[in-house]
Every structure is written in C-alpha cells, then in structure tokens.
N, C-alpha and C positions, 0 to 999 in steps of 0.2 A: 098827733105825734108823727114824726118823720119815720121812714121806713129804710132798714139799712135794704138794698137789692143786689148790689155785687160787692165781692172783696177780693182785689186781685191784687197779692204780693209783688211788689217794681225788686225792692232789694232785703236784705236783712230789717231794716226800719223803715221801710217806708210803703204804705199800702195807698191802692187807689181805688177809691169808693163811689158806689152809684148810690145814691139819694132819691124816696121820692119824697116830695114836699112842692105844693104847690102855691105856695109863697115864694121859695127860696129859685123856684124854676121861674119866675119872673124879673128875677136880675140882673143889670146893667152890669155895660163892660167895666171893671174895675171893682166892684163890690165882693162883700164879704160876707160870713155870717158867725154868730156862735153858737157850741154845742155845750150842752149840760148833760152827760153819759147819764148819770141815775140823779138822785134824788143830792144827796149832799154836795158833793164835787163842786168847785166853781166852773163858771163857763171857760172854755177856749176859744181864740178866735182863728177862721179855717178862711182861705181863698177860697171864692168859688171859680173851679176850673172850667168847667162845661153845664149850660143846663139849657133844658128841652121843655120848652111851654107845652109842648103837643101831648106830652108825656109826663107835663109836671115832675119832670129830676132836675137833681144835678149830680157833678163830679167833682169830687174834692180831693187832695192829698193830704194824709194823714201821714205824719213821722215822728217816730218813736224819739225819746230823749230820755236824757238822767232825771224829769222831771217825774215826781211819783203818782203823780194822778195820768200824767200823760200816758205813763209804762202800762197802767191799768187799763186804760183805753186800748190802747195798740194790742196789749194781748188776748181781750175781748171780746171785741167788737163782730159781729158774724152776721151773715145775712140772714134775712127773716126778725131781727130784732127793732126793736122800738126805740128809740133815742127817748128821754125825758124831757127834753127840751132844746128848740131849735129857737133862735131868733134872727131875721134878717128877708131882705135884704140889706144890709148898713153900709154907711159910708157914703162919701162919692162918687160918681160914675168917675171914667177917668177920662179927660178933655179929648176931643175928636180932635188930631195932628193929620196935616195934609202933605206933600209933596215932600216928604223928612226923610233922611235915610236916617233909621234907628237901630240901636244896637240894645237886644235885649239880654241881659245876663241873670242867669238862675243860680239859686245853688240849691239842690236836692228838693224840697218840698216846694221852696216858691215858685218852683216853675209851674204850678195850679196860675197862679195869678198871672205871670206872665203869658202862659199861650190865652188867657181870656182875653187879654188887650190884644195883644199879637192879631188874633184873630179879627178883631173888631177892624185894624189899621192896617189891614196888611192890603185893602183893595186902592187905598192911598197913598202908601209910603212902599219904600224897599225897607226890608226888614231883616236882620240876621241877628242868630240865637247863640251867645257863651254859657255852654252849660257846663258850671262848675261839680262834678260831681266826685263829694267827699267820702261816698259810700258804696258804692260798686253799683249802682242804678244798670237796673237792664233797657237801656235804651231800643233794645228791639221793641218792649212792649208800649215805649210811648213813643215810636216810628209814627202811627198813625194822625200824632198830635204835632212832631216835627215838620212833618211835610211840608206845611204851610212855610216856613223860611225858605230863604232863600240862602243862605249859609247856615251852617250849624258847626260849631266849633267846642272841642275839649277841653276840660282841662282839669286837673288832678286836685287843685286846691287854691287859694284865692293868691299864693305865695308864684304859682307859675301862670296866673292871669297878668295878661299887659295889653298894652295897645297892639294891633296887628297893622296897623297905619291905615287902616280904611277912614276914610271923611266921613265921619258920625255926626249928625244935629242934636242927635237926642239917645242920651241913654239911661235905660232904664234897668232897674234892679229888683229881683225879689229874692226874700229866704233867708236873709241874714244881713244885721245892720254893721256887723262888722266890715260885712263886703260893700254896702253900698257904704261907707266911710272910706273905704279904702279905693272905691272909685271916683270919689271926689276929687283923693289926691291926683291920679291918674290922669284921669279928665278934668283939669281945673280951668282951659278954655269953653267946655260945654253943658251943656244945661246934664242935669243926672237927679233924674226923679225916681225916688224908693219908696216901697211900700214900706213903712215903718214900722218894725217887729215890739210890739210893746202888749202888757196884759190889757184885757178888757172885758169887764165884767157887764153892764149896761146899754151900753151904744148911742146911749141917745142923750151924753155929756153932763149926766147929772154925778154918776160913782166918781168920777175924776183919776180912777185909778188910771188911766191910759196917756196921763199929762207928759207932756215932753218943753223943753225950752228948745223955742223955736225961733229965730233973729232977736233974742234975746227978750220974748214975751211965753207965759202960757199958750200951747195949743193941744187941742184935743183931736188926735189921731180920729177915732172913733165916730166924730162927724165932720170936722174938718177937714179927713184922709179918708185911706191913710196913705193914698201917692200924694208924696212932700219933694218937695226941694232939699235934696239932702244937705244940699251946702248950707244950710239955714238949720239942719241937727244938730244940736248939741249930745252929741253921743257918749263922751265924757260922765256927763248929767246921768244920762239915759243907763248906763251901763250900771254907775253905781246904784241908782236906783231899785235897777233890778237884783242885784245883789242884795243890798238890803231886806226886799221884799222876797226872795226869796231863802232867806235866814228864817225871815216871820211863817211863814208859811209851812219851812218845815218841822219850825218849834210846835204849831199849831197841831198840825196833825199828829204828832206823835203824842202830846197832851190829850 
C-alpha cells in the first residue's frame, strides 16, 4: 500500500501531496497513475507531478470537485494514512521534442502533469508557462516548481486566455478539456497536444470506460495517452459521455 507523507493546502480545493510508493516513483515523463481511497470507491486517475527513485515518492495534485467520491477524498486524505490502492505507472511517456519553443498552459490541477514534462524538455526547448488559475492558487507555494520556465504568465480564466504573439511550435495543455478545445481554436496553425481528462478505471484497455473518438475511430486514452492530438478529440462526444456517465453513477450511489 502507498503511504500518504505530506499534505500541503495550494488553495481552497486543491492540495499537493507527497507519496511514497515505489512503483509509482519509477515513472516516466508523461505518466499517470490511479488511486482507489478505500475499499469501494472506483479508481481516479492522478498526474504524476514529481517523483524521487532514491526516495521511492511522488507528487501529485489532488483538487477537490462537485464530484461525490472526489469530495470525500479531498476532505480525508491526511498524512500517515494508507491508500487502498494505487496502480501505475500508466500510459505513455511523453515524446522527447528538441530545439521547440513550447507554450505550456495549465489550469489549476493539471499543472502536476505539465511541470513533469516541462521538466524533462526544458534542457532542449525554451519553454514558458499559462497558468490558468480559476481558484485563487497560492503560487508562492509552487514558486519552487515555476522556476524552471522561462515566462510564467496569468490569467483568471480560459475567457481572458489568448495568444500573446510569441512564435510557439508546440503547445501543450493540461487540467481541463474544455481548455485544450478551446486552444485548438486559438492555435489552429500549431500542433496542441492535451492530456485528455476522461474516467478510467483499468489502464491496461480492457474496462473501455476511458474511450474517446479520436479522427473518427475508438482510442483508448489509458494506454494510447493520454497526450493526444487535441485536434483529433472529439470533445462534443466526450463531454456528453460524461454527462451520461455521470447521471449513472450518482443514481448508483445513492441506491
């Protein structure tokens, strides 16, 4: 079982957590994993933000939502306790990019995912960071994780994000598929690869739950991703899906 070790409040919903697990501190840039809180709960799937072979951890961002099992987690979770179940490392790593200037855009929790790559590509590429934040995030406290850019840039909500006219090859997004949709628009001369926000219970593309249509065929986030081609999401699809799925889910529990 994994070991919760720190829990340090960023804003009202969103905490940042030390891990030890020495599996999950074996992780390639780009990977993920998921957690199962106790015994019933379905799994959630978590960026891995930072982790330490030496030390066997990692670091993850956790953020609170209207979601009912998620609520129960966030107001929980404390150091010294036992996770029930942890799986991963999952997915694919994410492609090694050379001599690129990239524009990495977070909003609130995906920024776990994004400084893991950041970091891996930043001794190749010039790199600068949009952090969307919709929640009053105390950026003093992840200063230490900023550093690494080379711009870092505001902004209040995905409504006052735009282009700032820098020449981007590549941009990339995490924390909400609304916003990587919406930088497609934006950006529709450059490549814009997102980590795709979908459920996923398995990882290893047997459950199906985590299917997306993707240029117009099934793909499975879960070991295909889940950095995709946003322009290749059908997010339309995707959105009501979740909608759907989670109607079922909350008739379930309350049953």
């Amino acid at each position: 079982m994994a070991e919760v070790l720190e829990v340090l409040d960023i804003s009202k919903s969103l905490k940042l957590i030390k891990l030890r697990s020495l599996y999950l501190s074996k992780a390639k840039p780009g990977q993920f994993f998921v957690m199962q809180y106790q015994e019933k709960p379905e799994r959630i799937p978590l960026f891995i933000m930072d982790s330490n072979q030496n030390e066997n951890t990692i670091t993850f961002l956790l953020q609170k939502s209207d979601d009912i099992l998620n609520i129960e987690i966030f107001d929980n979770i404390k150091v010294g306790q036992r996770l029930y179940y942890v799986e991963g490392p999952a997915g694919k790593p994410f492609p090694l990019l050379e001599n690129k200037n990239i524009l990495f855009v977070s909003m609130n929790w995906g920024f776990a995912g994004i400084y893991n790559i950041a970091k891996y590509l930043k001794s190749k590429n010039n790199i600068d960071l949009a952090f969307i934040d919709t929640d009053s995030v105390n950026l003093e406290v992840l200063k230490p994780f900023t550093t690494i850019f080379n711009n870092v840039y505001e902004y209040s909500s995905i409504d006052t994000f735009g282009q700032n006219g820098k020449p981007y090859d590549v941009i990339v997004s995490a924390g909400s598929n609304e916003l990587a949709k919406e930088l497609v628009s934006i950006y529709e001369d450059k490549e814009v690869v997102c980590a795709v926000i979908t459920r996923m219970l398995c990882t290893v593309g047997l459950c199906l739950a985590c299917r997306i249509q993707y240029d117009g065929k099934m793909k499975l986030p879960c070991v295909e991703g889940p950095w995709l081609d946003a322009s290749k999401i059908d997010f339309d699809d995707l959105n009501r899906r979740h909608l759907i799925l989670k109607d079922v889910l909350v008739r379930s529990r309350k049953s």
